[in-house]
C-alpha positions in Angstrom: 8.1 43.0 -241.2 6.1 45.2 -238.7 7.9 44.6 -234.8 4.9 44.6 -233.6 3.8 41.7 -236.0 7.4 40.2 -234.8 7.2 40.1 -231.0 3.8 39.0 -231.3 5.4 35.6 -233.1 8.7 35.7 -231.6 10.3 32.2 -231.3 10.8 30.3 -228.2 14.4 29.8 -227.1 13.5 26.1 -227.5 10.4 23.9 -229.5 7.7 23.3 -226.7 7.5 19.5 -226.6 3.6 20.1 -227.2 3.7 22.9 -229.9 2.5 25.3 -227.1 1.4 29.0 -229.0 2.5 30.7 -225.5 5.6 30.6 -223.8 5.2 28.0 -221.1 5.2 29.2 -217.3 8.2 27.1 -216.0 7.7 27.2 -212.0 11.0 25.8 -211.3 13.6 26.6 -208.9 16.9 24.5 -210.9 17.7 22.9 -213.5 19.1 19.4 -214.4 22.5 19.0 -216.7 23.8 16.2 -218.7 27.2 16.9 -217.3 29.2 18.6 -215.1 31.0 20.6 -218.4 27.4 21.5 -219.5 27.3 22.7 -215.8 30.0 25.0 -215.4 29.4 26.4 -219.2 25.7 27.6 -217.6 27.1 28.4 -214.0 29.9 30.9 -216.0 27.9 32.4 -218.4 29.0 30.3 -221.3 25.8 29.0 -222.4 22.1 30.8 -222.8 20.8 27.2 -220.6 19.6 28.4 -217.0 21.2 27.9 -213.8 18.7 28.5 -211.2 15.6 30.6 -210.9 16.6 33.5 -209.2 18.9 34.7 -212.1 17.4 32.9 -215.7 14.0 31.7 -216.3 12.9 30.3 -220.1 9.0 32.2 -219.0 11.4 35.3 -218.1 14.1 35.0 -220.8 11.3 34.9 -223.5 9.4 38.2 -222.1 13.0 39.7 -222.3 14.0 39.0 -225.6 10.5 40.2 -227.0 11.1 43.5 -225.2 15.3 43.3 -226.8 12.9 42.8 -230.0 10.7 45.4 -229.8 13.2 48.3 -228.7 17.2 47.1 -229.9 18.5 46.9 -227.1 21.6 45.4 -226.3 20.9 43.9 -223.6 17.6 43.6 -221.5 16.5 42.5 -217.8 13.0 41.9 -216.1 13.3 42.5 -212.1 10.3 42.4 -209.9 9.7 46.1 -209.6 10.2 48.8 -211.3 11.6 50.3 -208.3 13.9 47.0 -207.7 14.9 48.2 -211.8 15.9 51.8 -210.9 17.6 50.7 -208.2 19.9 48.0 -209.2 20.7 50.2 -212.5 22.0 53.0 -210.2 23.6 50.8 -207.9 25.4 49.2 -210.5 26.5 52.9 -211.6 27.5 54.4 -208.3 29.6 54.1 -206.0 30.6 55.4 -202.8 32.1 59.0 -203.2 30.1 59.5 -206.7 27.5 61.4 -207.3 24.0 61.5 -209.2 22.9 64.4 -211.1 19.0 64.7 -211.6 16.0 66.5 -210.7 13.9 67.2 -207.1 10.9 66.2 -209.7 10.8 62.6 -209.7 8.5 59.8 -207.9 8.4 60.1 -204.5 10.1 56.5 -204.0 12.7 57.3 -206.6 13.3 60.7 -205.2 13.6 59.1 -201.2 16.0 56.4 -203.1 18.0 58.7 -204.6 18.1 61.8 -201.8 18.2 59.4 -198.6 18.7 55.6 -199.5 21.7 55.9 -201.6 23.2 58.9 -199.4 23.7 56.7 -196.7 26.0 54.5 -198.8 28.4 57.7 -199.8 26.6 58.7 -202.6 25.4 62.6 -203.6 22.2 63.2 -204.9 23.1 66.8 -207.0 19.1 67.7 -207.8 18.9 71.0 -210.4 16.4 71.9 -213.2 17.3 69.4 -215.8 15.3 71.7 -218.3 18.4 74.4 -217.8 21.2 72.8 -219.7 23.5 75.3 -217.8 22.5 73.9 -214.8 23.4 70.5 -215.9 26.4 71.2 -217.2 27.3 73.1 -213.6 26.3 70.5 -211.2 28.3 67.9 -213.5 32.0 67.0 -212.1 34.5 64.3 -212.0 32.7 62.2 -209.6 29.6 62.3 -211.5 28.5 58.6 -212.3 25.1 59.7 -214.4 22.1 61.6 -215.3 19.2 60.4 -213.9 15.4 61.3 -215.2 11.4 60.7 -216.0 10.5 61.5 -219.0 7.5 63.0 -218.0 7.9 63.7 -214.3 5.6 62.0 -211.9 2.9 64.0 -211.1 4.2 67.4 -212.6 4.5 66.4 -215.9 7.9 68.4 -217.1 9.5 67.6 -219.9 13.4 67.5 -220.2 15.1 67.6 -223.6 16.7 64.1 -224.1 18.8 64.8 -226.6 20.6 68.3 -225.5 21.3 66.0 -222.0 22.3 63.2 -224.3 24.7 65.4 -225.2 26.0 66.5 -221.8 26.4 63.3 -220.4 28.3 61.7 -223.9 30.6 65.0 -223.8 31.5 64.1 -220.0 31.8 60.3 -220.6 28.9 59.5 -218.1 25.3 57.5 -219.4 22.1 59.4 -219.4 19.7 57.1 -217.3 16.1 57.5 -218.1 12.7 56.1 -216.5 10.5 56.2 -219.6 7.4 54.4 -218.0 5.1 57.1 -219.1 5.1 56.8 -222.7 5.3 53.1 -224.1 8.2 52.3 -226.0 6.4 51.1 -229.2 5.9 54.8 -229.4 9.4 56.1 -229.6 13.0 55.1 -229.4 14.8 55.7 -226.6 18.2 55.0 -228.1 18.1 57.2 -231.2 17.1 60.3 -228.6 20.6 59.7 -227.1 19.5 57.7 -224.2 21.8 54.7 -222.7 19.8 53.1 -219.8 16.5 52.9 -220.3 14.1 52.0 -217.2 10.2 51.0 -217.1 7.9 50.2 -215.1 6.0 46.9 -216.2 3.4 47.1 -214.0 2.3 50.0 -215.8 1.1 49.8 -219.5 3.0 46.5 -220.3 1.1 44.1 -217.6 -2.2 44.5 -219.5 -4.2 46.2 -216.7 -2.4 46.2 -213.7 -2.3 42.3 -213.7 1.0 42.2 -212.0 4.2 44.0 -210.7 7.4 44.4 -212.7 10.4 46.5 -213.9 12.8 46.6 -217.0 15.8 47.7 -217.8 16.9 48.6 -221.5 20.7 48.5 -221.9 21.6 50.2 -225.1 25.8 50.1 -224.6 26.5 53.1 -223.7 28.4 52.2 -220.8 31.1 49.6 -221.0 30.5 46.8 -219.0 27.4 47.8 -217.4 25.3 44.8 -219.0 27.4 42.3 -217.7 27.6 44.1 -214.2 23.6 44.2 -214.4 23.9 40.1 -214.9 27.2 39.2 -212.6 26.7 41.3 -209.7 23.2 42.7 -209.5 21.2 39.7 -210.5 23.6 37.1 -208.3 23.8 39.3 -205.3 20.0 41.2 -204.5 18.0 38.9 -206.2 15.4 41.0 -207.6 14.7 38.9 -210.7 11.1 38.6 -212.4 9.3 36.0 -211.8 8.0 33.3 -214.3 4.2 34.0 -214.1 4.8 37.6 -214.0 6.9 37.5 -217.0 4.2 34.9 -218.8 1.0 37.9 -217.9 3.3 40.8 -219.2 4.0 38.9 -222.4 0.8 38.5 -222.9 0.2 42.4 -222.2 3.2 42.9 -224.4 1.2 41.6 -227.3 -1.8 43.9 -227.4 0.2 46.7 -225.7 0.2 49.1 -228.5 -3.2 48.8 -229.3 -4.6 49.2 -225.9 -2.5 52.2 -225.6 -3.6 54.0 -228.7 -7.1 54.1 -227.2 -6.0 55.0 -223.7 -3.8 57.8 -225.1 -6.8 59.0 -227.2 -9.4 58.6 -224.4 -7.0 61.1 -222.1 -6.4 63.2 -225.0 -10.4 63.8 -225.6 -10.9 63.6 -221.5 -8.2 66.7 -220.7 -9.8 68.5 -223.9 -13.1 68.2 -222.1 -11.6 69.0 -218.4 -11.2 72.5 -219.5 -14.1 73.4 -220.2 -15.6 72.4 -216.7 -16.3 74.8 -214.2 -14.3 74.3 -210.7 -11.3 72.9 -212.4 -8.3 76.0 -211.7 -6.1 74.2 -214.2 -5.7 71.0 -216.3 -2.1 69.7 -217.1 -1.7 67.4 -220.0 1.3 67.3 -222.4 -1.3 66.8 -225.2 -3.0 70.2 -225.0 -1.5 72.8 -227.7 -1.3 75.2 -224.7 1.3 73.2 -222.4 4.7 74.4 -222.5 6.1 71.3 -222.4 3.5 70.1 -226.1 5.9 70.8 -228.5 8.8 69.1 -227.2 7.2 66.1 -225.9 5.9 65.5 -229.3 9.2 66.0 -231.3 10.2 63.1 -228.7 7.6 61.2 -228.0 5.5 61.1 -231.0 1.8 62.4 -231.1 0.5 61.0 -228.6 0.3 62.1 -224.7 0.1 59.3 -222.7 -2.3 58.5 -220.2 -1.8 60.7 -217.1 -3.7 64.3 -216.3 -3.5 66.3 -213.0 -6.2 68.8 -212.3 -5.7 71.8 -209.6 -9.0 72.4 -207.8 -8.9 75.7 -205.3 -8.0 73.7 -201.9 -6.9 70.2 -200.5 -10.1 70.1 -199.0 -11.6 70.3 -202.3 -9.5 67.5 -203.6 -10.8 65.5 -200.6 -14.4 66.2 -201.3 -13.8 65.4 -205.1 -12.0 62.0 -204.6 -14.8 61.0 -201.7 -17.6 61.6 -204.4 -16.5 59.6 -207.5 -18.5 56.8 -207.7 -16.9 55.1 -211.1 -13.4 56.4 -211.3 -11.4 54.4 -208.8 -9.8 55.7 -205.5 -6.0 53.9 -206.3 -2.8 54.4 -206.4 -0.9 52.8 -210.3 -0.9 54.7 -213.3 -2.0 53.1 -217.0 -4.9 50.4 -215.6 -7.5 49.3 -217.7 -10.0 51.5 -215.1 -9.5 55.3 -214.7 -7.5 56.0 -211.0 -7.9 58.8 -209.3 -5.3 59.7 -206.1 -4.2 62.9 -204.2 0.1 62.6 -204.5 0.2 65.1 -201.7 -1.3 62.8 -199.2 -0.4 59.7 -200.1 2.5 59.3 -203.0 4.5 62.3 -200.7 2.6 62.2 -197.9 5.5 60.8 -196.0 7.5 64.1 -197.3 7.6 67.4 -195.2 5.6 70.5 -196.5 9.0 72.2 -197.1 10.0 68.9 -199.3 6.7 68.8 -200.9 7.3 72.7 -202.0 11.0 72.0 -203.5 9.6 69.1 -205.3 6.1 71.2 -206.5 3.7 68.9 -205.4 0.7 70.8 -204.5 -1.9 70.5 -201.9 -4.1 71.1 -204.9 -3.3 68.3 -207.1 -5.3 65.3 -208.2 -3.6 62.7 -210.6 -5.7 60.8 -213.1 -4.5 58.0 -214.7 -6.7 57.4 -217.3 -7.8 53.9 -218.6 -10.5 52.1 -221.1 -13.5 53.3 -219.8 -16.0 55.7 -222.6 -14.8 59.5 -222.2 -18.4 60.4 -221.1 -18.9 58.0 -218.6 -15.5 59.8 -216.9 -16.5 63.1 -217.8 -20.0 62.6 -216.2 -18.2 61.3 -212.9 -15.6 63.8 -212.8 -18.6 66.1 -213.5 -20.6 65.0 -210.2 -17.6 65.0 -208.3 -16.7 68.6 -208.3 -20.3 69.7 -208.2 -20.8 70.2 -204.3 -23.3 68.0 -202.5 
């Protein structure tokens, strides 16, 4: 059977005393035993029953074990960010005196979290061109705790090969740690590319049009007792667990998630195919076009499809400033993978708490715009997009 067929009618952990069809939202705090054995059991991770709220939910257990479902995972957790996800993971990694090999083109948040946050606790943030295997393989030493990666980096769209750093972690006994929120993972496996941590944001594609804010983590056993650290230590300690409603709306976008996505992908593909023919765009990146370096790769990884995210170049930030001001149907937002199109300026906002020099070392350009592209017709965005560069 199809998994998308199964995770649509995966089984409750338990019959809902009313035959529900979805998961019910249980807005609970605790939970009442029989016993004080059935008690401890639950308390000592003996049983699958819930504790308390903050670490097991039924709503939050079910969204988890369709995602186990839908991507084989060993083990899986919902947290109530993604950031909250990419930080526990790598706090459950590191430690003080260890350090983190990975790229100066990330996320902005991910980048300060990495760089600044976890520096002040000890740890060394070793940034090179993870698309130079040499360099990977130089900056890796005994107090390395992990590789750390985007798929497709947020917003300049490089794309690392997975499985030659696969390879470079395993041969140095270390887990490859990648955030794979920009393609979905009903498009590709994560774990047969050689990853062993995989991270994504739910707010993104899986909530169903921004409904919500979430993270995941995929935990594919690469690294010996990470899972139970994840559920022990993180979980118990900073408290960052998903919350029943928002795991009840991202099941719900978990369902339809692949079809939603197909069109999305396909509207960007069409949209960037369109972009470059307009006049007043200087450059249009898209890992879908035949022209981007990074096409070829991405698809032997990836599958065919692109994902949802362009970035055009226009000549000046001023330009970009005029163009976001004039759009009257593509929204001014930050999020990536809505149901609308989004339209944002990373330099200004996303890294606008970054100095120019840190702006340069992580190639975010003054020129940039970032277009997340959503559900909208292709020419009812082109039009707009069309408008907006022409000047008034």
């Amino acid at each position: 059977m199809d998994k998308q067929t199964q995770v649509i009618h995966a089984a409750f952990q338990h019959p809902d005393a009313y035959h529900s069809l979805s998961m019910p939202v249980y807005h609970t705090a605790a939970y009442e035993f029989d016993n004080a054995t059935e008690m401890e059991d639950a308390f000592c991770g003996r049983t699958e029953m819930p504790d308390y709220s903050r670490v097991s939910n039924p709503t939050v257990t079910y969204f988890e074990q369709k995602v186990k479902l839908l991507t084989g995972a060993d083990n899986v957790i919902a947290f109530g960010s993604g950031m909250a996800a990419i930080s526990n993971t790598l706090l459950a990694v590191a430690a003080s005196g260890k350090n983190i090999v990975s790229s100066r083109h990330m996320f902005g948040n991910t980048y300060a979290l990495i760089s600044g946050t976890l520096a002040r606790f000890g740890v060394e943030a070793k940034l090179c061109d993870l698309t130079d295997i040499d360099a990977v393989e130089s900056n890796i030493d005994a107090n390395t705790c992990c590789i750390y990666l985007e798929i497709i980096t947020n917003p300049q769209q490089e794309v690392a090969d997975l499985r030659a750093l696969a390879r470079v972690a395993h041969s140095h006994q270390i887990p490859l740690i990648a955030d794979t929120t920009m393609i979905p993972f009903t498009q590709f496996s994560a774990k047969e590319l050689g990853v062993d941590i995989e991270i994504v944001s739910s707010t993104k594609y899986l909530s169903g049009g921004a409904t919500s804010i979430g993270g995941l983590v995929m935990d594919y056993g690469g690294l010996p007792g990470f899972g139970k650290r994840m559920k022990t230590e993180m979980l118990l300690n900073l408290g960052a667990y998903m919350t029943p409603h928002v795991a009840y709306m991202q099941s719900l976008g978990l369902d339809n998630l692949h079809a939603r996505y197909l069109l999305q992908s396909a509207n960007t593909q069409r949209l960037a195919e369109m972009l470059c023919t307009l006049p007043g765009i200087a450059k249009v990146t898209y890992i879908g076009l035949k022209d981007n370096p990074y096409h070829a790769l991405a698809q032997s990884q990836f599958g065919a499809t692109g994902g949802a995210m362009i970035t055009i170049d226009l000549e000046s930030r001023d330009a970009c400033f005029r163009f976001i001001n004039q759009l009257k149907l593509i929204r001014r937002a930050t999020n990536l993978f809505d149901n609308k199109t989004l339209a944002i300026h990373p330099a200004s906002t996303i890294f606008g708490n970054f100095t120019d020099e840190q702006r340069r070392e992580m190639d975010v350009l003054d020129t940039t715009i970032r277009l997340s592209v959503g559900l909208e017709a292709v020419e009812d965005l082109f039009e707009d997009i069309k408008q907006a560069i022409t000047p008034i």
